[in-house]
SEVEXGU-750673 format. One record per residue (C-alpha): residue number from 1; x, y negated, z negated. Coordinates in steps of 0.05 Angstrom, whole numbers. Layout:
residues N
   num        X        Y        Z
   NUM        X        Y        Z
...
END
This chain:
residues 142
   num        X        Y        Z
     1      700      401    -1099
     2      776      400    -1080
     3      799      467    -1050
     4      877      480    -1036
     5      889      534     -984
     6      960      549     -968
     7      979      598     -901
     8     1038      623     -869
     9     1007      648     -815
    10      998      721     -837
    11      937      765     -827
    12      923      759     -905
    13      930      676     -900
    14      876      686     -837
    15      826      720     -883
    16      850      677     -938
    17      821      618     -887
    18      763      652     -869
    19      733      655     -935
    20      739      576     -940
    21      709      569     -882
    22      651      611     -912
    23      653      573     -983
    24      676      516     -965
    25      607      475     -921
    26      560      500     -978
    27      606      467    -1032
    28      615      405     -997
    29      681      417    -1007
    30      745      381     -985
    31      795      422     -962
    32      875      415     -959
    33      914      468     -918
    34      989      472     -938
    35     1045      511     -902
    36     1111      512     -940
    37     1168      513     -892
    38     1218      557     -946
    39     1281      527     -954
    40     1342      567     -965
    41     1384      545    -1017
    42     1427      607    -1046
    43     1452      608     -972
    44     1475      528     -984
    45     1501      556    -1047
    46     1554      609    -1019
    47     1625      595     -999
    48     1630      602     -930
    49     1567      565     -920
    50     1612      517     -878
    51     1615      582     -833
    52     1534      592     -824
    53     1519      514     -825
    54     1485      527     -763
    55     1451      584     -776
    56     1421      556     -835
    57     1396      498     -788
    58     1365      544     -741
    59     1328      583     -792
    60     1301      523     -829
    61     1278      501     -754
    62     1245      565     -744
    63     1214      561     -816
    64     1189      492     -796
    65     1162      514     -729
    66     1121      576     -767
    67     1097      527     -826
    68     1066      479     -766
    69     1041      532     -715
    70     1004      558     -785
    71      973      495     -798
    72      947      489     -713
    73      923      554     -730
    74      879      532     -788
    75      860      473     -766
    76      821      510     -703
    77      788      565     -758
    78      768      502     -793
    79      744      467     -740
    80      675      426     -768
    81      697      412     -848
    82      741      366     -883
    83      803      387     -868
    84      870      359     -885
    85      937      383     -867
    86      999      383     -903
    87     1077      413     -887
    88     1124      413     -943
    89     1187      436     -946
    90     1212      484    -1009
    91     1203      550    -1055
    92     1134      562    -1032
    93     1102      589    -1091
    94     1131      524    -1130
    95     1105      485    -1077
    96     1037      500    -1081
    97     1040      506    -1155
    98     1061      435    -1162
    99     1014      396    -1098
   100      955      441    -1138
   101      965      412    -1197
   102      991      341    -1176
   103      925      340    -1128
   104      871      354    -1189
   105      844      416    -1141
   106      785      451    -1168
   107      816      523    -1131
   108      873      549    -1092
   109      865      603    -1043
   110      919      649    -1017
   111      930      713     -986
   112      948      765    -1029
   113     1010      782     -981
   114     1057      740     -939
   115     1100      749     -869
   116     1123      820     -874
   117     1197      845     -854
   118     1252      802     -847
   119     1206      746     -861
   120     1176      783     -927
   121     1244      787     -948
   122     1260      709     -957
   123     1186      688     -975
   124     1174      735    -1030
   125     1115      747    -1066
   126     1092      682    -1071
   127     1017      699    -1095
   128     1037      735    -1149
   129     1088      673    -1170
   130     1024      623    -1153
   131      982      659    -1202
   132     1032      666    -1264
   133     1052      587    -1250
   134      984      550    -1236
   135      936      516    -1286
   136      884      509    -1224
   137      835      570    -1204
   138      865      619    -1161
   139      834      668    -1112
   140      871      720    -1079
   141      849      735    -1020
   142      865      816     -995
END
């Protein structure tokens, strides 16, 4: 069995982690853990993007930085299965939507709610997007 668990870090992706970990050893399972550094294209989009160039760097350098400290994070909770790690860059919920399906995973697990605040604000709701756009088994994790 091929599980697919994608985290950003958030109290919901912890839990979202913990239930692998508590699935996952009976199953035999191999597991992927994917972060999704968001990228932020309407900002590339805009006019006086020439203006913000390097605040757009920063914040996809911060993104970055969360995506990986997320996947440390999960590797530790994990510690003892078959774990690999993976970092993309993109729209998150497309992201997982797509390595799901081109990766043949028998599940995805998610937590039902992302990075709240000013973070909430760029991510979205990504599980809600996941399960209207994947073809794999989804479990939302609350």
């Amino acid at each position: 069995m091929k599980i697919l668990v994608a985290t950003d870090g958030s109290d919901t992706a912890r839990k979202a982690l913990q239930y692998v970990k508590e699935i996952a050893a009976p199953l035999k399972a191999e597991v992927t853990v994917l972060s999704v550094a968001q990228e932020l294209a309407q900002l590339r989009a805009h006019e006086a993007y020439a203006e913000v160039h390097s605040f757009d760097i920063n914040i996809a350098e911060a993104m970055k930085k969360i995506a990986e400290n997320a996947l440390a994070e999960a590797e530790k909770m994990l510690a003892g299965l078959s774990v690999t790690t993976r970092l993309e860059t993109g729209d998150p919920a497309g992201v997982i939507c797509r390595i799901a399906q081109e990766g043949d995973f028998d599940q995805v697990v998610l937590g039902s709610r992302g990075l709240g605040g000013l973070k909430g604000m760029f991510l979205g709701s990504v599980s809600n997007r996941v399960v209207n756009c994947s073809q794999t088994n989804i479990t939302v994790v609350r």
